[in-house]
C-alpha beads as a LAMMPS data file, in Angstrom:
LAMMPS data file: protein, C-alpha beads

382 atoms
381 bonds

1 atom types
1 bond types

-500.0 500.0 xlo xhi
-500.0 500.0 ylo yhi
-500.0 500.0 zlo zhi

Masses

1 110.0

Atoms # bond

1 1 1 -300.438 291.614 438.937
2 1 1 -301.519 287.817 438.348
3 1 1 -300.172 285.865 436.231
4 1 1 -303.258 285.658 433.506
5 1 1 -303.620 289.071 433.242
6 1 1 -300.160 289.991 432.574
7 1 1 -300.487 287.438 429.781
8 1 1 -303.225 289.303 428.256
9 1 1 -301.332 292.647 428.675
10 1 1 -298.777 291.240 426.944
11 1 1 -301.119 289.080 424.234
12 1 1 -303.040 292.919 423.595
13 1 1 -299.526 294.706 423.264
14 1 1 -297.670 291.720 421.094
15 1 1 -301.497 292.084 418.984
16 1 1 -300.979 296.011 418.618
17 1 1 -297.760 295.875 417.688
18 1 1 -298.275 293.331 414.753
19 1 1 -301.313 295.555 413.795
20 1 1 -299.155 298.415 413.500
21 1 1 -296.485 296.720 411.794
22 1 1 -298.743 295.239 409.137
23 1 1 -299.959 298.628 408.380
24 1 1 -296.645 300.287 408.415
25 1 1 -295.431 297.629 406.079
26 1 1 -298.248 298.007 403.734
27 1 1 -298.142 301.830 403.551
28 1 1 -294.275 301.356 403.366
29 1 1 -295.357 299.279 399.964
30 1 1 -297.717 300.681 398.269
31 1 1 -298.162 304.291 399.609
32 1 1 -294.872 305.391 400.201
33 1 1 -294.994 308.705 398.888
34 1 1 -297.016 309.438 401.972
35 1 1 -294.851 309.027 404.193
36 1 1 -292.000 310.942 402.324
37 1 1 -291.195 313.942 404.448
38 1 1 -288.611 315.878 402.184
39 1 1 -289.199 319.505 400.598
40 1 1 -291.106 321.008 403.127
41 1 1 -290.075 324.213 402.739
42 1 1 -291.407 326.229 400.368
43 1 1 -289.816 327.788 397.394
44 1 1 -290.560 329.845 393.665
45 1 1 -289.720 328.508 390.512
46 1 1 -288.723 331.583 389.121
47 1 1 -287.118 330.227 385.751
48 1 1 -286.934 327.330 383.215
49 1 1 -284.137 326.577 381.135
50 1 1 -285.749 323.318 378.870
51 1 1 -285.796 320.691 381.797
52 1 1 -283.599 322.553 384.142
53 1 1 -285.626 325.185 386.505
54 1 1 -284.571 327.818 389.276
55 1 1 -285.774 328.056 392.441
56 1 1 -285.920 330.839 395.286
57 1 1 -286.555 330.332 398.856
58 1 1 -288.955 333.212 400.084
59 1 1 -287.963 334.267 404.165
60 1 1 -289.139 331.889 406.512
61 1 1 -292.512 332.495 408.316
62 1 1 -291.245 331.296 411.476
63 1 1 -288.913 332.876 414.170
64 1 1 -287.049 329.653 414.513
65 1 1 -286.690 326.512 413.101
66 1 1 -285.596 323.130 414.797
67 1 1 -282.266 321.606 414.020
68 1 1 -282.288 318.002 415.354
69 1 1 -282.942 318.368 418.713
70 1 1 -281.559 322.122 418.558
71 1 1 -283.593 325.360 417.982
72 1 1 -281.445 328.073 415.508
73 1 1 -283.242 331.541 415.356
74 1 1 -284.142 333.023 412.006
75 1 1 -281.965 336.114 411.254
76 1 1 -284.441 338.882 409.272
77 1 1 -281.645 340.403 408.001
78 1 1 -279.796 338.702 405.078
79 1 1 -276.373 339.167 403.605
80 1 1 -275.233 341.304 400.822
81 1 1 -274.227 338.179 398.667
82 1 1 -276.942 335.931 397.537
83 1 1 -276.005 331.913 397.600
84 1 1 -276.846 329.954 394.706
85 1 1 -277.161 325.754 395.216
86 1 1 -275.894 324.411 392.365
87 1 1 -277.004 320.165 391.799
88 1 1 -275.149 317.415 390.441
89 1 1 -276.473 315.380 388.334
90 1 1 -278.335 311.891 388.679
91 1 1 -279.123 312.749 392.310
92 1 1 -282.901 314.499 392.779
93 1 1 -283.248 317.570 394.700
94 1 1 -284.993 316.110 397.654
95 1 1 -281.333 315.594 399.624
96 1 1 -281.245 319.581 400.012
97 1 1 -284.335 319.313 402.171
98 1 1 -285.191 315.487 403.458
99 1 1 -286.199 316.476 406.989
100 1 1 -287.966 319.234 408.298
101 1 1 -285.521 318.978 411.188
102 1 1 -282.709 318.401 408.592
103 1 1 -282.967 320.683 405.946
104 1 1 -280.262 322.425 404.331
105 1 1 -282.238 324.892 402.701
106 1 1 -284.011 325.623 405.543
107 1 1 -281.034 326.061 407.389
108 1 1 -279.490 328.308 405.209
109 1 1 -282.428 330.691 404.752
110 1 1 -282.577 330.879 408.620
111 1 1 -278.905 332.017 408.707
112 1 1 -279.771 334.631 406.965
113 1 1 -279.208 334.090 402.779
114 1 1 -281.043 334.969 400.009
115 1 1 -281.361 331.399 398.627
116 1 1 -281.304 329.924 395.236
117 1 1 -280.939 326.521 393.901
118 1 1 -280.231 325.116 390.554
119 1 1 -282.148 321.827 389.746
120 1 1 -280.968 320.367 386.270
121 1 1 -284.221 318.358 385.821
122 1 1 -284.877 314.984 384.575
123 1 1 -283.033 314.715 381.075
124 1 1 -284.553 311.823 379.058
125 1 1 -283.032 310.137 375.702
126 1 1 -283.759 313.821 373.643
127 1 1 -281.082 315.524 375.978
128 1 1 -278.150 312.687 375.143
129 1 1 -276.653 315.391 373.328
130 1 1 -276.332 317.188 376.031
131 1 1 -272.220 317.421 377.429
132 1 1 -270.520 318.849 380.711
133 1 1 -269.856 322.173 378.450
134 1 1 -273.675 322.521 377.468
135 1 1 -274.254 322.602 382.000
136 1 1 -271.221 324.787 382.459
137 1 1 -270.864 327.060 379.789
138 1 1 -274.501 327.391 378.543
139 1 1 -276.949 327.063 381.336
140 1 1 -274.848 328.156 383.853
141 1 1 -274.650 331.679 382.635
142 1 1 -278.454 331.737 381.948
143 1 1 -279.137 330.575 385.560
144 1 1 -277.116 333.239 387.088
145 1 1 -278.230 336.211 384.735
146 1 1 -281.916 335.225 386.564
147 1 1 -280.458 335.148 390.068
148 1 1 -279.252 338.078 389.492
149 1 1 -281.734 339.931 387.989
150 1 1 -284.115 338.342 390.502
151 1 1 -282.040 339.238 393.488
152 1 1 -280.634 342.534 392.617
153 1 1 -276.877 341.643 393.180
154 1 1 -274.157 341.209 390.683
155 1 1 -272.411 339.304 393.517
156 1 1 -272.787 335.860 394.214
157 1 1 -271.661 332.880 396.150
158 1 1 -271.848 329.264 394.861
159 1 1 -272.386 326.341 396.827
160 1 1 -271.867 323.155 394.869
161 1 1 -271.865 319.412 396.004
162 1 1 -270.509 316.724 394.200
163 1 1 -270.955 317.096 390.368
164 1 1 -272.076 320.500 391.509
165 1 1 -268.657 321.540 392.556
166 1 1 -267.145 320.634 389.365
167 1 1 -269.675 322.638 387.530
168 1 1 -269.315 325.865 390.238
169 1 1 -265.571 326.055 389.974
170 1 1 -265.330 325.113 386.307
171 1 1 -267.635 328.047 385.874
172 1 1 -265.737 330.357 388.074
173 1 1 -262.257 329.191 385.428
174 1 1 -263.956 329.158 382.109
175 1 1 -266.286 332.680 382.997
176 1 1 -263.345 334.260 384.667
177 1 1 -266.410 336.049 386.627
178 1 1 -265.304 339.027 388.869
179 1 1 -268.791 338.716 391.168
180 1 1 -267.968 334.973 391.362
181 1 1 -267.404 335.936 395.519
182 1 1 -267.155 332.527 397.138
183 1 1 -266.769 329.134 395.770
184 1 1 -267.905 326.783 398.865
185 1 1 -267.422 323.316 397.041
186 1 1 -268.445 320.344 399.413
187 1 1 -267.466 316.598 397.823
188 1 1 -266.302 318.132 394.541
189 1 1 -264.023 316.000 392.358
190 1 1 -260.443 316.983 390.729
191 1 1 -257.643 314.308 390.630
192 1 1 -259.539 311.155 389.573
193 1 1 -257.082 308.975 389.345
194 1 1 -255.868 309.779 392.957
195 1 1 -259.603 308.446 394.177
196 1 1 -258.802 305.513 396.270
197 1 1 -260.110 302.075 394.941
198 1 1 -262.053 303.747 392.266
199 1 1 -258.858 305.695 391.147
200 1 1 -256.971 302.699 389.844
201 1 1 -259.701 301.443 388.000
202 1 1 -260.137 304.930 386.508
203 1 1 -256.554 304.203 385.693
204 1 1 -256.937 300.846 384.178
205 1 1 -259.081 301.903 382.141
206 1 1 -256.674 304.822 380.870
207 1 1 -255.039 302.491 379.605
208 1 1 -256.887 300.069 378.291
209 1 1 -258.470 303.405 376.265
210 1 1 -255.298 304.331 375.113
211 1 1 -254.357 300.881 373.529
212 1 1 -257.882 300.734 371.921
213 1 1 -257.062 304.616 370.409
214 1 1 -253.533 303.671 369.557
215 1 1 -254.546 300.564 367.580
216 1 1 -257.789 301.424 366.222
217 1 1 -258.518 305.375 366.768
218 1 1 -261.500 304.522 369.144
219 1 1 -262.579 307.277 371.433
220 1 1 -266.161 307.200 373.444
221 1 1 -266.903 310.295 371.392
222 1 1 -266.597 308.721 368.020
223 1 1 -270.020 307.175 368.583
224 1 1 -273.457 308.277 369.370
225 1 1 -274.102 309.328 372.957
226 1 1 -277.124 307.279 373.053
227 1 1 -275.181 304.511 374.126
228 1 1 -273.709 306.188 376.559
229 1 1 -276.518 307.329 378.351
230 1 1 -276.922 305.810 382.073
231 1 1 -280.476 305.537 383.601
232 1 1 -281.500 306.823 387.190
233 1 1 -281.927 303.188 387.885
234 1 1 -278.307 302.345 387.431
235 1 1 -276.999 305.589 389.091
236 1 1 -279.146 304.476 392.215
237 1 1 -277.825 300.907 392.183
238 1 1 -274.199 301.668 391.336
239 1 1 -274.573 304.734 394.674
240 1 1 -275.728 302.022 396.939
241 1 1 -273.220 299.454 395.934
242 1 1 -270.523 301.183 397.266
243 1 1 -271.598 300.579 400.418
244 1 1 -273.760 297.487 400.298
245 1 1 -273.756 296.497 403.259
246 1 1 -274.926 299.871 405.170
247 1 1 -277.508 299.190 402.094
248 1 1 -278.335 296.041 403.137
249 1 1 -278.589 296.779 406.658
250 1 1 -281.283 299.365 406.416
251 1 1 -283.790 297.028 405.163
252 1 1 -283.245 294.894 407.828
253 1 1 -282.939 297.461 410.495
254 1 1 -286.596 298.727 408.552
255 1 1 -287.919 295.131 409.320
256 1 1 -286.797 295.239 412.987
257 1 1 -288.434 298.702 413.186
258 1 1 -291.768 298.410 411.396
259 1 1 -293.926 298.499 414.178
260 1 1 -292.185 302.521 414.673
261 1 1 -293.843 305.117 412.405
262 1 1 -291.606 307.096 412.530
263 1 1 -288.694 305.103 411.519
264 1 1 -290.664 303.796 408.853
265 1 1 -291.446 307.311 407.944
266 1 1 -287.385 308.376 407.995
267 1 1 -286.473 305.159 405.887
268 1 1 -289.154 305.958 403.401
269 1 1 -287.505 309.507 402.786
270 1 1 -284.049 308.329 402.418
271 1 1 -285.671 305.722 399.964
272 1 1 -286.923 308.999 397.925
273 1 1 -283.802 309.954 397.700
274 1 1 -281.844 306.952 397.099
275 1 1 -283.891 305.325 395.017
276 1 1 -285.161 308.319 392.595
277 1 1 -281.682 309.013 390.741
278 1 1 -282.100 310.115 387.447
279 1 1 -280.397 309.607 384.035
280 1 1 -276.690 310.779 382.842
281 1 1 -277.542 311.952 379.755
282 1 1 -275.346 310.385 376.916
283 1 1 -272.881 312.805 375.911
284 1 1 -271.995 313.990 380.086
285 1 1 -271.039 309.907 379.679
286 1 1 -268.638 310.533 377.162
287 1 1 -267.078 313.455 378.603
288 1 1 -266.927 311.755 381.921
289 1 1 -265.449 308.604 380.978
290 1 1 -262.786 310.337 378.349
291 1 1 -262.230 313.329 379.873
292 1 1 -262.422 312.681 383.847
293 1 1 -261.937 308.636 384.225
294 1 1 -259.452 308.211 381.501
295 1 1 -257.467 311.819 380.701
296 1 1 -258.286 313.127 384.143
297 1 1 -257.613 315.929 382.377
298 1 1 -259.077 318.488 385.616
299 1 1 -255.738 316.943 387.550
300 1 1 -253.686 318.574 384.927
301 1 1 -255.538 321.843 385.327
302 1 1 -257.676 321.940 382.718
303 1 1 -261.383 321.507 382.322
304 1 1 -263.568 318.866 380.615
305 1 1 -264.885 320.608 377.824
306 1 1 -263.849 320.175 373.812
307 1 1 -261.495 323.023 372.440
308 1 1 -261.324 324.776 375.795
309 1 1 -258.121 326.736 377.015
310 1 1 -259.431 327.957 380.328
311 1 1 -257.797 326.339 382.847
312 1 1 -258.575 326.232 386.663
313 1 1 -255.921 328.670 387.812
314 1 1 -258.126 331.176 386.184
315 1 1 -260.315 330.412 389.615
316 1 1 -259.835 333.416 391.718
317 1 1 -262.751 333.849 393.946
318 1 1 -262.904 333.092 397.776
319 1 1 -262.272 329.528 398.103
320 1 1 -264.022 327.061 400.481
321 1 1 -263.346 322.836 399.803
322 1 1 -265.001 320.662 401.887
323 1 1 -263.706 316.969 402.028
324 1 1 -264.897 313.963 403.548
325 1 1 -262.536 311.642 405.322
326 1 1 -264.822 308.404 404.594
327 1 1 -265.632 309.507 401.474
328 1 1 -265.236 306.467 398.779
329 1 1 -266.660 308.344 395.869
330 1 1 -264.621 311.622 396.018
331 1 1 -261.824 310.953 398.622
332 1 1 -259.556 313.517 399.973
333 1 1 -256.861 312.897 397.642
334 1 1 -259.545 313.366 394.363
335 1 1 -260.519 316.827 396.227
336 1 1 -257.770 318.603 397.613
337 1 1 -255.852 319.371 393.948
338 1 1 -258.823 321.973 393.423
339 1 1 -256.718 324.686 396.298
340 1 1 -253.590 323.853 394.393
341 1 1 -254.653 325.216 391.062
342 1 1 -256.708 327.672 392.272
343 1 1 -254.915 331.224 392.227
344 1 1 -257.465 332.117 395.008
345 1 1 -255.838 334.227 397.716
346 1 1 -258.123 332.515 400.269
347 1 1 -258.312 329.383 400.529
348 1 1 -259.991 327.053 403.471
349 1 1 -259.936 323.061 404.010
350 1 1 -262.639 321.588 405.924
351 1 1 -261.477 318.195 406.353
352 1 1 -264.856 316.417 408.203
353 1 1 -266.033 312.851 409.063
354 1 1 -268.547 311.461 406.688
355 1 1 -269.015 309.614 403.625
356 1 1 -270.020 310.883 400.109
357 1 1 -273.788 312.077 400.586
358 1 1 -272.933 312.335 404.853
359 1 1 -270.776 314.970 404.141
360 1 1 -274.125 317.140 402.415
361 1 1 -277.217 315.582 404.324
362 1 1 -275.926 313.499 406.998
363 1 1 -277.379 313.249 410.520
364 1 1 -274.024 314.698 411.772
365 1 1 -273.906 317.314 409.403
366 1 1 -276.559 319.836 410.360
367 1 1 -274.301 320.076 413.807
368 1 1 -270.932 319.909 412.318
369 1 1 -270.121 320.946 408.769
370 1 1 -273.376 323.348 408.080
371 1 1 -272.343 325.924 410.406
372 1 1 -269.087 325.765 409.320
373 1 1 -270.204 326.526 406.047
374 1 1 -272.341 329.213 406.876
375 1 1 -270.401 330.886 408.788
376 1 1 -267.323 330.893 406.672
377 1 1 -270.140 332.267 403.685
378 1 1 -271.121 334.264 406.314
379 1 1 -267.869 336.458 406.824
380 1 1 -266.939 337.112 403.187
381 1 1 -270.862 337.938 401.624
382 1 1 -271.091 341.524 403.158

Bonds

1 1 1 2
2 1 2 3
3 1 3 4
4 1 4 5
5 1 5 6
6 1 6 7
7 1 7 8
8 1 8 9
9 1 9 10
10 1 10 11
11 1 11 12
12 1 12 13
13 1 13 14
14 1 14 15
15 1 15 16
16 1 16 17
17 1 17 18
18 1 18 19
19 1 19 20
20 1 20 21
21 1 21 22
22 1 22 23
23 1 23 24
24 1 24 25
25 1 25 26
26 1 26 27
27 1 27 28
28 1 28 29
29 1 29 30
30 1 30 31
31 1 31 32
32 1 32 33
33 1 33 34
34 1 34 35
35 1 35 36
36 1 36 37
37 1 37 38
38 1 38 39
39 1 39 40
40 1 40 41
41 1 41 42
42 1 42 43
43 1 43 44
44 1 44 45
45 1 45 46
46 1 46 47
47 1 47 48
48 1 48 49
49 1 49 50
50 1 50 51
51 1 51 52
52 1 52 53
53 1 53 54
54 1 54 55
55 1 55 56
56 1 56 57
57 1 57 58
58 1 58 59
59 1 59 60
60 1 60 61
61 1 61 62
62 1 62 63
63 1 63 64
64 1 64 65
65 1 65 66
66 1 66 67
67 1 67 68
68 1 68 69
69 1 69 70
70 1 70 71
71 1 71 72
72 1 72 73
73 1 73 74
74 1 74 75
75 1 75 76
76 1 76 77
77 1 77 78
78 1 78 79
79 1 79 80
80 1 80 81
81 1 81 82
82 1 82 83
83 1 83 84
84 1 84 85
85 1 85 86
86 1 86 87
87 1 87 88
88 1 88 89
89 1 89 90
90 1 90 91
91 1 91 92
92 1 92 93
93 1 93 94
94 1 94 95
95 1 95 96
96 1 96 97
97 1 97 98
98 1 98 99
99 1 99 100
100 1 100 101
101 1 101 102
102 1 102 103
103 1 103 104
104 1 104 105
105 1 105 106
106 1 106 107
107 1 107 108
108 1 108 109
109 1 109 110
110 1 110 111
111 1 111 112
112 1 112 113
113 1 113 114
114 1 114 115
115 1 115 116
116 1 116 117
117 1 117 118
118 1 118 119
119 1 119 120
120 1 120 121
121 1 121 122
122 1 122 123
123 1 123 124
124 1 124 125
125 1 125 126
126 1 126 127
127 1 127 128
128 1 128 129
129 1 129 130
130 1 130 131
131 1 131 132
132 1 132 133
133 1 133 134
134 1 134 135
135 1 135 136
136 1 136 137
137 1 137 138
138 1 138 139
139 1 139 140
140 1 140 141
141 1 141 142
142 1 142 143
143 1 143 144
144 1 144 145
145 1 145 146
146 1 146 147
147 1 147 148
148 1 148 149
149 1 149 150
150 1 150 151
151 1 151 152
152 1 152 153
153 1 153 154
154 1 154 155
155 1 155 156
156 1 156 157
157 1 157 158
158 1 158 159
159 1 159 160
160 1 160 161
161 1 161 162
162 1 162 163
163 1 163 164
164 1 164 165
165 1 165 166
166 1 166 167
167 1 167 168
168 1 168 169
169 1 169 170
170 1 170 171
171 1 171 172
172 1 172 173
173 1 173 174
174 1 174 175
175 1 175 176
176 1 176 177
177 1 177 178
178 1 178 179
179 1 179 180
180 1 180 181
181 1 181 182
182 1 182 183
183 1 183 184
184 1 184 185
185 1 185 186
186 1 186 187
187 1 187 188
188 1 188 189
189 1 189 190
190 1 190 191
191 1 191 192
192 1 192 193
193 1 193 194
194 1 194 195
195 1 195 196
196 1 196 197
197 1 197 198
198 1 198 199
199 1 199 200
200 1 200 201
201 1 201 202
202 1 202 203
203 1 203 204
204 1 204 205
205 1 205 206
206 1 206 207
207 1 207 208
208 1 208 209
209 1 209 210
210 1 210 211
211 1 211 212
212 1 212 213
213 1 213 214
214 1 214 215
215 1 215 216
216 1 216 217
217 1 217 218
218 1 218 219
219 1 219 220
220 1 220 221
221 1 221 222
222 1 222 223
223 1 223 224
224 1 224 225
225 1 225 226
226 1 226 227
227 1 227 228
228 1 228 229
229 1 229 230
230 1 230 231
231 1 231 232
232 1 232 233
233 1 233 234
234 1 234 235
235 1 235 236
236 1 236 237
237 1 237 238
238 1 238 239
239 1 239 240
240 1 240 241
241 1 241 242
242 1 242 243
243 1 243 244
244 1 244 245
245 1 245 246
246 1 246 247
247 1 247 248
248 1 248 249
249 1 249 250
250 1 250 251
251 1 251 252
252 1 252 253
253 1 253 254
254 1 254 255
255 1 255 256
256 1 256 257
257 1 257 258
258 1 258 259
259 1 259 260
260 1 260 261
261 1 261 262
262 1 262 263
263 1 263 264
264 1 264 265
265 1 265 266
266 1 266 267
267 1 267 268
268 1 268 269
269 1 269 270
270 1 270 271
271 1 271 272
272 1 272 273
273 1 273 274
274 1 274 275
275 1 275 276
276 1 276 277
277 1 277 278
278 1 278 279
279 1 279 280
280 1 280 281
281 1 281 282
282 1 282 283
283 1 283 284
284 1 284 285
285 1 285 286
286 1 286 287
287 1 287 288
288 1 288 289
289 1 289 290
290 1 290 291
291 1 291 292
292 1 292 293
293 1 293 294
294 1 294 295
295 1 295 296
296 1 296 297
297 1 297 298
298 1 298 299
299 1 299 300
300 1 300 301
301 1 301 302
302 1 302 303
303 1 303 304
304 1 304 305
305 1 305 306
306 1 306 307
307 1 307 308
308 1 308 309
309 1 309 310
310 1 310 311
311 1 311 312
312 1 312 313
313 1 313 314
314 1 314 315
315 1 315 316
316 1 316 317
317 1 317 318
318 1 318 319
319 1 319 320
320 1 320 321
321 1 321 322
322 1 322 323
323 1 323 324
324 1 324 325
325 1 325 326
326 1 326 327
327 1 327 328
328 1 328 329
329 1 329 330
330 1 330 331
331 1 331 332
332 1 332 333
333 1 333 334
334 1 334 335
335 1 335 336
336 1 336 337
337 1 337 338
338 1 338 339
339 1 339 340
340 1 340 341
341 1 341 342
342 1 342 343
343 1 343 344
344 1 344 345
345 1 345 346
346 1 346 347
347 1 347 348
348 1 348 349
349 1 349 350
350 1 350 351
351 1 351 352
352 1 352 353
353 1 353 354
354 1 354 355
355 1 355 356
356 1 356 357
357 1 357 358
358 1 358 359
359 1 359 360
360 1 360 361
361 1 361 362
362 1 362 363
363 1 363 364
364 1 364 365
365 1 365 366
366 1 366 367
367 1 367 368
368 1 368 369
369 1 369 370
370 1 370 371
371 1 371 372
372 1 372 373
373 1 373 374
374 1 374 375
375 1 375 376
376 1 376 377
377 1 377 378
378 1 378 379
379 1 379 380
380 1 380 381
381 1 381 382
């Protein structure tokens, strides 16, 4: 080809691909909900609690569903145990189904589980009253009296994430629940002050707590929650600073990439995610920061909730704990004292590369720690 016309092949080529990153970037600006690709699959919200609502995930239409570049068929028949998702807080539900091709929910409804999941809602400044104790020991209950009516089974298994595992085994302790079958807890906190970098600041400010009490009686819960509470905007920031650089890099791997729609398309959805947090409502701030940061008071065995004397050896159910190796927020030391005070007979540690939200939602975990979860689930929900 002569020289002047592969100059204008390239000219046209260099011209389409700054048309289609202009576009990209715009959309990427100011219409980025369209290009969000999370929850997908559809679900029932089949009860609401105040702000906190349950949903069910109907049998999926297909026979098959894609797993990143894998195809997993859809089993018909489902177990005898329903699973129930139970959130954290701050995060939004989106990170239990961000990709079509990498959704948990999906996944787990095409293994074969009735599927429920717990989404706490949006709690503004009316729900600063609101304390771990008010999640665990009053809409807890209510949310599995509907799963249960709904599904038919007394039995259940609980899945819980993050904030979600300390709310599924602190429910499993203070309910002493018989039909409490399997506990799979994935990220779930214990020993704060055994949490890497973050531990000895939890333990500094111990301390520092316990000279202010000593000298002046000051506790978090002498004063009003309201100034406790911590907005979704803060939760997002403070999640992304502890790793800013990966942070950092996306946006300029996103600039390098904007002439890709797809890639756009995929860094919009993780945006959803990481960038939608929502609020801590007051009082869970108090309890966190006297109860977890500064007693660490679930290390000792017992759980973070005012005039309580349940205490996790009271766990007893099938016991699953899922740890992330590169996990900053809840390392493997925070995690693994749950299986020591557990009276559980069985007991399984999944020790798996990943950090914090990796572990959940990762690109590696659809391959690697979901079917290890299912199929431990699997085996102990006939």
């Amino acid at each position: 080809m002569p020289l002047h016309q592969r100059l204008i092949h390239r000219s046209r080529r260099l011209a389409r691909t700054a048309t289609h990153s202009t576009v990209n970037l715009r959309d990427r600006l100011l219409r980025s909900e369209e290009l969000v690709q999370a929850e997908r699959t559809p679900f029932e919200v089949i009860h609401r609690e105040g702000i906190a609502q349950l949903r069910y995930y109907p049998p999926l239409a297909q026979d098959e569903i894609g797993l990143l570049d894998q195809r997993v068929p859809v089993q018909r028949r489902t177990h005898a145990v329903p699973l129930v998702l139970v959130s954290p807080l701050a995060v939004n539900m989106l990170i239990y189904d961000l990709f079509e091709q990498r959704s948990l929910v999906r996944y787990l409804r095409a293994r074969g589980f009735e599927l429920y999941l717990v989404d706490w809602g949006r709690p503004d400044s009316r729900h600063d009253e609101y304390r771990i104790g008010t999640y665990v020991a009053e809409l807890m209950p209510k949310m599995l009296a509907q799963v249960r009516a709904h599904s038919g089974s007394q039995r259940l298994s609980l899945h819980g994430w993050s904030f979600g595992g300390l709310f599924s085994y602190a429910y499993a302790a203070l309910s002493r629940d018989p039909d409490i079958v399997n506990l799979a807890l994935v990220g779930a906190p214990c020993d704060y002050h055994n949490n890497g970098m973050l531990g000895l600041q939890y333990q500094r400010l111990s301390k520092q707590l316990r000279w202010l009490r000593d000298r002046t009686g000051f506790r978090p819960h002498n004063t009003s929650p309201r100034w406790w509470r911590s907005p979704g905007w803060a939760n997002s920031l403070a999640f992304k600073l502890t790793n800013p650089v990966a942070s950092l890099q996306g946006y300029f791997e996103l600039l390098r990439n904007l002439h890709d729609r797809e890639f756009v398309s995929d860094h919009a959805t993780n945006g959803a995610f990481l960038d939608g947090m929502v609020a801590y409502p007051g009082g869970v701030m108090q309890d966190i920061v006297q109860y977890l940061w500064a007693d660490n008071v679930l290390a000792k065995g017992r759980l973070p909730i005012k005039r309580c004397e349940a205490e996790l050896r009271d766990i007893d159910a099938n016991l699953l704990l899922v740890a992330g190796t590169e996990d900053v927020i809840v390392t493997t030391g925070c995690t693994h004292p749950i299986l020591e005070h557990a009276r559980s007979p069985d007991k399984t540690l999944i020790e798996v590369p990943g950090g914090h939200m990796g572990i959940l939602g990762g690109s590696k975990a659809p391959l690697h720690i979901w079917p290890q979860v299912a199929d431990w689930l699997a085996a102990r929900s006939t």
